[in-house]
Structures are given as structure tokens and as C-alpha cells.
C-alpha positions as CSV (number, residue, x, y, z in Angstrom):
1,X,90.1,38.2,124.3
2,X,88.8,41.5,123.4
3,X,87.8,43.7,126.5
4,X,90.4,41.5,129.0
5,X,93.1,43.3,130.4
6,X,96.3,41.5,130.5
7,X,99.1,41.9,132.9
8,X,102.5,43.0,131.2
9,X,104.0,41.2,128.3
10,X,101.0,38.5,128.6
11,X,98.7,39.7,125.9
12,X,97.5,36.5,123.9
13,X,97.5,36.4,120.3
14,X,94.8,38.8,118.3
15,X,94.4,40.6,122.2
16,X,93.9,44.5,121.4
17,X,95.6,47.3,123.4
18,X,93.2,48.9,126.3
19,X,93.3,52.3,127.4
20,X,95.2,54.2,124.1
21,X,94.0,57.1,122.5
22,X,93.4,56.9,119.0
23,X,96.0,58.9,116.6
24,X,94.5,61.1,114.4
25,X,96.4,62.7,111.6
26,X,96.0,65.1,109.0
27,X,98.0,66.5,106.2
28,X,97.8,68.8,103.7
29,X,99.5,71.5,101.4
30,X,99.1,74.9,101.8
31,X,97.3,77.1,99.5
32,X,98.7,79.7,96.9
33,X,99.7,82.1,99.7
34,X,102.2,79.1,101.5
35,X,103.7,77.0,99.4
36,X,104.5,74.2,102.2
37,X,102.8,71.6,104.2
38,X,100.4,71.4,107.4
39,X,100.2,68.8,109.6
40,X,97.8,68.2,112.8
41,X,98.6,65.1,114.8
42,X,96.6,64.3,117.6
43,X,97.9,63.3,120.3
44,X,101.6,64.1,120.6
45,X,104.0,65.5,123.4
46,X,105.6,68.4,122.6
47,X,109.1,66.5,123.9
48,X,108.7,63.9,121.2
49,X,108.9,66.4,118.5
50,X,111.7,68.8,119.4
51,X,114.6,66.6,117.5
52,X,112.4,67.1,114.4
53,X,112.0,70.6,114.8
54,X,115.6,71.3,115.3
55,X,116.1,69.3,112.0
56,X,114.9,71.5,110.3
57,X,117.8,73.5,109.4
58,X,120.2,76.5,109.4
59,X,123.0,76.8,113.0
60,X,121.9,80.8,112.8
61,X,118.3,79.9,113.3
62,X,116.4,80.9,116.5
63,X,113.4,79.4,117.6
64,X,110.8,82.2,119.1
65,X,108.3,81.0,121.9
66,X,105.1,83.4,121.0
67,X,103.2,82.2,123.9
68,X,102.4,79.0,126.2
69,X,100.5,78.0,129.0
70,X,101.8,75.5,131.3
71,X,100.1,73.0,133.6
72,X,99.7,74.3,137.2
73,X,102.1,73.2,139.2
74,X,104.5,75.0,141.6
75,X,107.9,74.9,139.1
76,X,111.2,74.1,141.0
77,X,113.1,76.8,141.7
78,X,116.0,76.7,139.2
79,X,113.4,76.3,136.8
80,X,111.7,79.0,137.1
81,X,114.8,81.1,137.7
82,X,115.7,79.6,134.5
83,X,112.7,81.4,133.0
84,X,113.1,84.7,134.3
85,X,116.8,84.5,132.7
86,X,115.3,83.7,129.0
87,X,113.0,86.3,129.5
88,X,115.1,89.6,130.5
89,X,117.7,88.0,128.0
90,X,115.0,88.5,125.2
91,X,113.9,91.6,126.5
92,X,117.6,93.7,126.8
93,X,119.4,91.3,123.9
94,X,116.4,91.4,121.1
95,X,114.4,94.5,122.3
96,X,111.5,92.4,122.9
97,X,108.8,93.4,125.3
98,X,107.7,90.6,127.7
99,X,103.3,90.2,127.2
100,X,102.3,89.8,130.9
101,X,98.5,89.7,129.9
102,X,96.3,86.7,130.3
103,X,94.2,85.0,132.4
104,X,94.7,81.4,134.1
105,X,92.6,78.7,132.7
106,X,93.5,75.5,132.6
107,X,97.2,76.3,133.3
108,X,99.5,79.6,133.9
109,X,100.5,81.9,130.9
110,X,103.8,81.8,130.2
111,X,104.9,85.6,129.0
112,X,106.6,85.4,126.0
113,X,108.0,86.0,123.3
114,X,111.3,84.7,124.2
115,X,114.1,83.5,122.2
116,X,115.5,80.1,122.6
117,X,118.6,78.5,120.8
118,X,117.9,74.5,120.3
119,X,119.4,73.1,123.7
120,X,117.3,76.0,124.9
121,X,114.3,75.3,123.3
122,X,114.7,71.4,124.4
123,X,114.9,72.1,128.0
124,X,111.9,75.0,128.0
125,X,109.5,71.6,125.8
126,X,111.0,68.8,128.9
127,X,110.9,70.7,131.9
128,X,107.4,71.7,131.9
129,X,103.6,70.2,131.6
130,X,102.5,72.1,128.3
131,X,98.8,72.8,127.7
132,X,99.4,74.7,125.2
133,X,102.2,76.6,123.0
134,X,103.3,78.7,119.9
135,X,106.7,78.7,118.4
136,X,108.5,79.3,114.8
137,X,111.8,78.5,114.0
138,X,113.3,81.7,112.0
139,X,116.8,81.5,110.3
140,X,118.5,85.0,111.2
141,X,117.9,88.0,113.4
142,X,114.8,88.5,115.6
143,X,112.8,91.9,115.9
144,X,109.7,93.2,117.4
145,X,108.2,93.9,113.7
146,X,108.8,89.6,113.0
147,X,107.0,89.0,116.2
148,X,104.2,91.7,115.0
149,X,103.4,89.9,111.6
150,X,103.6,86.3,113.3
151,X,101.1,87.3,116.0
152,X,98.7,88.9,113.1
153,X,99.2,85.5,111.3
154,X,98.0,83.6,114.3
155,X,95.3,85.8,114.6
156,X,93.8,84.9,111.3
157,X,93.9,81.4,112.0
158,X,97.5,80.5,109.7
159,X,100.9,79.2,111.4
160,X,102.8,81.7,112.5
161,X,106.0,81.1,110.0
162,X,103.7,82.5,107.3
163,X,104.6,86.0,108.6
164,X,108.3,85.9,107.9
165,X,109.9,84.9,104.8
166,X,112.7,83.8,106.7
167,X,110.4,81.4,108.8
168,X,111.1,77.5,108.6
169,X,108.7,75.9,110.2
170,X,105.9,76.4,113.3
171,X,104.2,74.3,115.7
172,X,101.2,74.9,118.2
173,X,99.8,72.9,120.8
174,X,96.4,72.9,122.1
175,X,94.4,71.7,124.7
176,X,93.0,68.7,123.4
177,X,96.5,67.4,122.4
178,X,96.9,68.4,119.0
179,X,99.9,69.4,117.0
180,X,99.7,71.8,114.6
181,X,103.2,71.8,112.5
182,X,103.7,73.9,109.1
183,X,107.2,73.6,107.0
184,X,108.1,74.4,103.5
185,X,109.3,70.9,102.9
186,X,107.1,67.2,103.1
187,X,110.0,65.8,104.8
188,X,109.8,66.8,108.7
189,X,105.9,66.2,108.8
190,X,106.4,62.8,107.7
191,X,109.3,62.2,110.3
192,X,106.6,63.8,112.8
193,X,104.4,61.0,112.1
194,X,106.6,58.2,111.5
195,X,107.9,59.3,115.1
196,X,104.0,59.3,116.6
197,X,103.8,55.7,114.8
198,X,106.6,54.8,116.9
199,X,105.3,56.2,119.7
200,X,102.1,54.4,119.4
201,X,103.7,51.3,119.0
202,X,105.6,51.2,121.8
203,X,102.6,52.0,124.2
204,X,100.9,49.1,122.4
205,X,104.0,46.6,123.5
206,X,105.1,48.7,126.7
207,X,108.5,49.5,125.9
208,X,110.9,51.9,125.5
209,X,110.4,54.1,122.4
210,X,113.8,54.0,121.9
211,X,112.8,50.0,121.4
212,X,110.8,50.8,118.2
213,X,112.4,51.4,115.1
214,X,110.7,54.1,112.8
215,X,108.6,53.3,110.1
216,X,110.2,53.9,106.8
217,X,109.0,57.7,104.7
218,X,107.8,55.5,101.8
219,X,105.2,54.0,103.9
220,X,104.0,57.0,105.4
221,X,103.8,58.6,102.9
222,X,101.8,55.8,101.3
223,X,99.5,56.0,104.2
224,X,98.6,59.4,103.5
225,X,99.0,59.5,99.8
226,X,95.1,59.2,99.1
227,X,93.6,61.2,101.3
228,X,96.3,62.7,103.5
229,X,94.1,61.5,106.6
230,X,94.8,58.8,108.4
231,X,92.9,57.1,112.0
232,X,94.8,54.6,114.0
233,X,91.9,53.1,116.6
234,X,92.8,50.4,119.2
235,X,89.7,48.0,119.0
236,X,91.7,47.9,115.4
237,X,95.0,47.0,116.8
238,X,96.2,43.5,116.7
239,X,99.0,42.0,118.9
240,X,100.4,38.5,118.4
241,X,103.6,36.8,119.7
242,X,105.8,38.1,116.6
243,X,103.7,40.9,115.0
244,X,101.9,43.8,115.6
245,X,99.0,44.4,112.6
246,X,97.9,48.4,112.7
247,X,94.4,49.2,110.9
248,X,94.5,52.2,109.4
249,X,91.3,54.4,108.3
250,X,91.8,56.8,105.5
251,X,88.4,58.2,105.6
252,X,89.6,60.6,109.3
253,X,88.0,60.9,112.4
254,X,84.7,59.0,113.4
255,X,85.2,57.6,109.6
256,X,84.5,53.9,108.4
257,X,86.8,50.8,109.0
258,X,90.5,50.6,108.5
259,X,91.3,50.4,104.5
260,X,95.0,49.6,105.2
261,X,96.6,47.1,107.3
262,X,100.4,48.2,109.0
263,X,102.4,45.4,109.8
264,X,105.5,45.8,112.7
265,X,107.4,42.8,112.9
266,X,108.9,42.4,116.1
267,X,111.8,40.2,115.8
268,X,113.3,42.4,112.8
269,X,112.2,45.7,114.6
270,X,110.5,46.4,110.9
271,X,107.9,47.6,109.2
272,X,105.3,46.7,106.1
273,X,102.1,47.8,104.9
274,X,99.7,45.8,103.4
275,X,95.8,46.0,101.9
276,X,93.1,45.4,104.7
């Protein structure tokens, strides 16, 4: 019944999930001046989105960490000695000068910019608590004039990548959770919600995310076709013993009822959409 809480793998048919965020999601193409797509998702980890990111290709691309702020914690010392390796690394080896400026808020500035290959760039997303972060991934050579024209990008409120021609794609995190995510190609910010979908899911069934097979780029796609919005609520969430139905609201945040109905079967580990 709606407003129980169940015990673990008890939920009775037509029970709804209690205690999820909702995922919000918004997508939409960039104007004259980028000729890509933008994508804020909200909320997703920066972990889950690394194998996306790296996807996106070219082997002589560098990924460039602007700036972060990590959670307070005390960071274990290899960790942190880790750090201070990546950062005189990017300071002797790309002639990039570490910003030590900032104040603590919620969390403690991480100096940057430092560049990261992928395994790199993994590890620096895993290891830490992220309130917040700025990276682009840039096929070629790194210099302090890139970093310049990324950081004047930033400042007017446009992913970073728009300040290099040789940019593939951005992210940022912010406070509240949310993922900002440019490309020049549709594909990876589909992925990037097809992977939150998943994600979702598998907090609605507790299990592994590995579990949860993800949804199919037609039917994302199709959920953001209209309006390239889409709300996923849990009052709107449906388990039973061999489905999961999904409302979806295409109208974004705070907007009216789902319009669409996501089905995941669980026995085939599939997906469907159909009309609410």
C-alpha cells in the first residue's frame, strides 16, 4: 500500500518506491554558436558517467579538470599524494599554473587545472566525494591559452568545450546534484540517460546496477522527442512481481502527470514504452 515501507524484496504488487529522488532531465541543442547537444540530469554521480565520457572518442584526447570542490573529509594519504603528483605533473609537463584561490564552502577546492588521461580521470571521479566539478575532454595538446578561453566560456554561463575547437565534450557538477553534459553528437547524452534510467531502476528493485539492463536509444530518445524534458517521480512508480511500470512527465519539473508509461520487465531484463 502506498506510504508502507516494505522490508527488502517484499514490496506487494502496485507498492511504490520510498525514499528516491525524482530524476529530472533536460535536453536540448545548442544554438548557432554550438552546433551540439546539452544535457542536465539531475541527480547523477559523477562515477556513473565516466565510461560515457571516455567514449567519447580519440586515444590522444586528454581530459582537463578546470576546477572541483570535494566533500570534507580528511583524504587517505596515498590519495592525496596522488593529487599532488597530477598537479606538479600538469604544472612542469603542460606549463600550467596551479589556481590555489578559493574559499571552503561546502567542501575543499581542489586546485586545478590538471590533466588527466582516462584511467586517471576515473580514479580522480571514484576516489573522492564531489560537490562539485568542471572538466572537458580535448583531442590533442593542452596549453595555458585552451584553459584561458574554456574558463572565459564558463564565465558566460556555456560548457567549457565551447572554447576549443578541438573540445569533445564537457561536464559540470553542482551542488544540488546536477549534471551538466555538452557534446557535438546526440549519442552520449542519450547513453547518459539511458545509464541514469538504469540507475534508477535498480534503486527501485535494490540491486546491483550491473543487474539492470539499459534501456534501448530508440526509447529514449522517444522519451524526449516532444519536448526534450522528461520527470521520473516515485509516487509514479509502480512495482509488481514481474514488472516495473515508470511514469514519465514530459511537461519538466513541478509539471502535470506522467504522459508516458515505461515498462521494465524483469524476467527478460527488457524494456518497452507505452502511452499513459
Amino acid at each position: 500500500m502506498e506510504g508502507e515501507c516494505h522490508p527488502e524484496g517484499t514490496r506487494p504488487p502496485g507498492s511504490r518506491p520510498l525514499g528516491l529522488r525524482p530524476l529530472d532531465v533536460r535536453m536540448f541543442a545548442g544554438g548557432d554558436d554550438f552546433p551540439g547537444v546539452r544535457l542536465h540530469i539531475e541527480p547523477m554521480h559523477i562515477s556513473a558517467a565516466t565510461g560515457i565520457w571516455r567514449s567519447v572518442a580519440s586515444v590522444r584526447c586528454r581530459n582537463v579538470l578546470l576546477r572541483g570542490e570535494i566533500a570534507l573529509e580528511t583524504l587517505p594519504g596515498e590519495v592525496a599524494r596522488e593529487l599532488g603528483r597530477l598537479r606538479t605533473r600538469s604544472r612542469l609537463e603542460f606549463g600550467l599554473e596551479i589556481d590555489t584561490r578559493g574559499r571552503k564552502r561546502r567542501g575543499e577546492p581542489l586546485p586545478g587545472p590538471i590533466v588527466l588521461d582516462d584511467d586517471e580521470f576515473d580514479w580522480i571521479a571514484e576516489s573522492m566525494t564531489w560537490v562539485s566539478l568542471e572538466a572537458v575532454r580535448v583531442e590533442g595538446p593542452v596549453d595555458p591559452g585552451d584553459i584561458m578561453a574554456m574558463e572565459a566560456m564558463i564565465a558566460r554561463g556555456r560548457p567549457s568545450m565551447d572554447g576549443d575547437l578541438r573540445a569533445l565534450a564537457s561536464l559540470s557538477l553542482d551542488e544540488r546534484g546536477t549534471l551538466a553534459f555538452a557534446a557535438r553528437s546526440q549519442r552520449p547524452a542519450l547513453r547518459l540517460v539511458a545509464e541514469d534510467l538504469a540507475l534508477y531502476l535498480a534503486a527501485v528493485l535494490r540491486r546491483s546496477p550491473d543487474e539492470i539492463a539499459r534501456p534501448p536509444m530508440t526509447l529514449v530518445n522517444r522519451l524526449l522527442e516532444t519536448t526534450g524534458t522528461i520527470s521520473i517521480r516515485p509516487a509514479e512508480t509502480e512495482v509488481y512481481p514481474g514488472a516495473v511500470d515508470v511514469g514519465v512527465a514530459t511537461t519538466g519539473r513541478g509539471g502535470g502527470p506522467a504522459t508516458l508509461s515505461v515498462i521494465y520487465d524483469i524476467p527478460s531484463d527488457s524494456w518497452h514504452a507505452d502511452a499513459a
